[in-house]
Structures are given as structure tokens and as C-alpha cells.
C-alpha positions in Angstrom: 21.1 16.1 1.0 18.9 14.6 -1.8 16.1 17.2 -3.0 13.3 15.3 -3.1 9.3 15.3 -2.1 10.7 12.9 0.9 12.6 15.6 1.9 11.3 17.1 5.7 8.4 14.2 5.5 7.3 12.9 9.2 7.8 8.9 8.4 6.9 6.0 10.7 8.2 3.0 9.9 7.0 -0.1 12.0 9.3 -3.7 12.1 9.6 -6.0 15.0 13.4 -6.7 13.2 16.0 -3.6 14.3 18.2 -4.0 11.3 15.2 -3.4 8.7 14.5 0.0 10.9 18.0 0.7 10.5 18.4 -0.1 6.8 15.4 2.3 6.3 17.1 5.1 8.2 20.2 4.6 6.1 17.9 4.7 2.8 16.1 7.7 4.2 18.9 9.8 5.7 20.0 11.4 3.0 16.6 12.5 1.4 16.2 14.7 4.9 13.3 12.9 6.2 12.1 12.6 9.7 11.9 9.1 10.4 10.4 7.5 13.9 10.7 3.8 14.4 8.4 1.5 16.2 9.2 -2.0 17.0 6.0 -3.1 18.6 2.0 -3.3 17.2 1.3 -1.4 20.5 3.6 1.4 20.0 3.1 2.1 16.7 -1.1 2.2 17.8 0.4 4.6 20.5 2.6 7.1 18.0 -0.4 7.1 15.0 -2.9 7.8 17.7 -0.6 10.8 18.9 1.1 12.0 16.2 0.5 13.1 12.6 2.6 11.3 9.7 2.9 12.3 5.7 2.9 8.0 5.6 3.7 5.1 7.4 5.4 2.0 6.4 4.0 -1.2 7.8 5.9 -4.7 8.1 3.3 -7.1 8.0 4.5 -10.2 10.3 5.6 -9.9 14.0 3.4 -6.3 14.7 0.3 -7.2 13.3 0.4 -5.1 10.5 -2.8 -5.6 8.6 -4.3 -4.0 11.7 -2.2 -1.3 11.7 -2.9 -0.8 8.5 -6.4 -0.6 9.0 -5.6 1.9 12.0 -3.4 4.1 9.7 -5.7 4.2 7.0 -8.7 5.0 9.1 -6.1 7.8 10.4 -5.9 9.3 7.0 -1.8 8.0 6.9 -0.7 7.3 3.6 0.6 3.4 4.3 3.3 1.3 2.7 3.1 -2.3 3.3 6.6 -3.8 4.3 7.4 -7.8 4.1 9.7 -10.8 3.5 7.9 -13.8 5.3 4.4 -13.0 4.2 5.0 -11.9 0.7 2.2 -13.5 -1.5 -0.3 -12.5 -4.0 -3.1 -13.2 -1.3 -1.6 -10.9 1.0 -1.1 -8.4 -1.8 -4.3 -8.4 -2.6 -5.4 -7.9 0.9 -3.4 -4.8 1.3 -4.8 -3.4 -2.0 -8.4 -3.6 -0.2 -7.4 -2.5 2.9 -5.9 0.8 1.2 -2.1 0.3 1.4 -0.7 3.0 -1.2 2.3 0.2 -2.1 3.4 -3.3 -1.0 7.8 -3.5 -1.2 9.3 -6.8 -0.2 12.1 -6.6 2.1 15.1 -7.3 -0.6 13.8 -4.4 -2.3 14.8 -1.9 0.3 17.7 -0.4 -1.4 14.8 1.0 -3.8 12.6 2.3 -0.7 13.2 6.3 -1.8 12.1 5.7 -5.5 8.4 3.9 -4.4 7.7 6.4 -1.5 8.3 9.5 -4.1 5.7 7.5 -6.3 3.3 7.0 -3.1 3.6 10.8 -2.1 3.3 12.1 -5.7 1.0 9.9 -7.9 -2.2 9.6 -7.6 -3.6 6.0 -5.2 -3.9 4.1 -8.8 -0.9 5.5 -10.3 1.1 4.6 -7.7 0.4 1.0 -7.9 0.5 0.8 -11.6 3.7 2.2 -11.0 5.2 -0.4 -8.4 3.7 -2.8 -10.4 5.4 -1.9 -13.1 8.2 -1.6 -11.7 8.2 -4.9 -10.0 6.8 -7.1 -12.5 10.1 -9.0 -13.1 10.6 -9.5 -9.3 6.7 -10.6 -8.7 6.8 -12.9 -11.8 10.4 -14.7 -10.8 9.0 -15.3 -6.9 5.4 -16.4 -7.7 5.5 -18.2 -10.4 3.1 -18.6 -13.2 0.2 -17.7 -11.3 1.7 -14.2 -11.3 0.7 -13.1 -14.8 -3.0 -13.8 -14.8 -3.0 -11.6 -11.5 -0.7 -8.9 -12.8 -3.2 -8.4 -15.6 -6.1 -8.3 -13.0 -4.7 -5.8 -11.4 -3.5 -3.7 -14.0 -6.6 -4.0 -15.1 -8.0 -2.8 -11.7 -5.7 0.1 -11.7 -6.8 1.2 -15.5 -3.7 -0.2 -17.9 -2.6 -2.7 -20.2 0.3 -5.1 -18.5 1.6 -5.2 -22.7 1.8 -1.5 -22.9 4.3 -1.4 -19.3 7.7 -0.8 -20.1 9.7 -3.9 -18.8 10.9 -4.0 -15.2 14.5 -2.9 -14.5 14.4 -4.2 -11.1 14.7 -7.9 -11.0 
């Protein structure tokens, strides 16, 4: 097992799609933590409402997950926004003010482990300049030009210069 601040963390990880919930136990499974799955916006109200979680992650499309998000958040869950289909600046932005912790699109979830230890051990703001950071390349190639002049909004939102980041290594 992989020592880790995920290790013996009570995860729920919402997706209408099986085979993300599966990649995401196989991503998770060796860093010890508990994970429960939920495939439906009603169970996962169900599980929050019943249970206590050290975070949730949240697909957005198919289980309504802005509103879980809201649900989560209002729960006191630290919660990860999840997506492939709805992954756009708007959207990002709209999970920033709702009060996800981090916003991972779905080809990124071989690097799941690294951005939850960020979300569980950096501070709200340093957490996102961190995926930020992190995922500058990936954000820049998929939106375009429009990307930069957000990127420094944001950066500038969450206290740091986009010139003084070091450059992505995930592309």
C-alpha cells in the first residue's frame, strides 16, 4: 500500500458511467482508501445525507452534479468536480463559485491520487493554484486561445503570477 494522506479516507465518487467508477477504484486501491460509488443523482443525495465523507468526487453530466455539488458543499464535503462532456471554462468557473476544491477532466484520471493529496492537504486557494498549474498545458491545448486570458484571471483570483508557475508536466 501507498502511504499517503488518501490512505483510510471515506471517498464517494459519483458517475452515471461504471467503467470511470472502476478506473477510480483501480487509481485508489492501492493508496488504502475507502471508496463508495454511486451511479445515480438520487443515491449519491441518499449516501451524503447519511454518511460522512473526507471528499466527494462529482461527475458533472448524467447525475446532475452541480447540484450535488451544492448538496456536498452545504454538507461540509470537500468536492472534486469530475468531467469529459462538459469540460469548459464556463463550467470551470461555475464549480470555482459553487466551492468545488478541483475540477479533473476524465483523461486525466491516471493522475486522480496526485490532485486529491493536493485537495486534502493545501489550503482551498492553493489547491487550485496547484491544479492549475498543473494543468495549464492540458487547459491551454483543449480551449484554445481563450484559455490564457482566463488562466491569468484565475491565478490572479487564487493570488499568483501565471509567469512565475513552473510549466505543466501533464499535457
Amino acid at each position: 500500500m501507498i502511504k499517503s494522506v488518501l490512505t483510510g479516507k471515506r471517498i464517494l465518487a459519483v458517475d452515471d458511467e461504471p467503467d470511470v467508477l472502476e478506473v477510480l477504484r483501480e487509481e485508489l486501491l492501492p493508496y488504502g482508501v475507502e471508496l463508495e460509488t454511486a451511479g445515480s443523482h438520487e443515491n449519491a443525495i441518499q449516501m451524503m445525507h447519511s454518511a460522512t465523507y473526507d471528499l466527494v468526487i462529482l461527475d458533472i453530466m448524467g447525475v446532475r452534479g452541480f447540484e450535488l455539488l451544492e448538496f456536498a458543499v452545504f454538507r461540509g464535503f470537500p468536492a472534486v468536480m469530475l468531467t469529459a462532456h462538459d469540460l469548459t471554462i464556463e463550467s470551470l468557473r461555475k464549480a470555482i463559485d459553487l466551492g468545488a476544491r478541483a475540477y479533473l477532466p476524465k483523461n486525466q484520471l491516471a493522475n486522480t491520487a496526485p490532485f486529491l493529496e493536493d485537495v486534502l492537504t493545501l489550503s482551498h486557494q492553493a489547491a487550485w493554484k496547484s491544479l492549475l498549474t498543473k494543468l495549464s498545458g492540458f487547459f491551454g491545448q483543449y480551449f484554445g486561445r481563450e484559455w490564457r486570458k482566463t488562466e491569468q484571471e484565475l491565478l490572479e483570483k487564487f493570488g499568483t503570477d501565471p509567469e512565475a508557475t513552473k510549466p505543466s508536466i501533464i499535457q
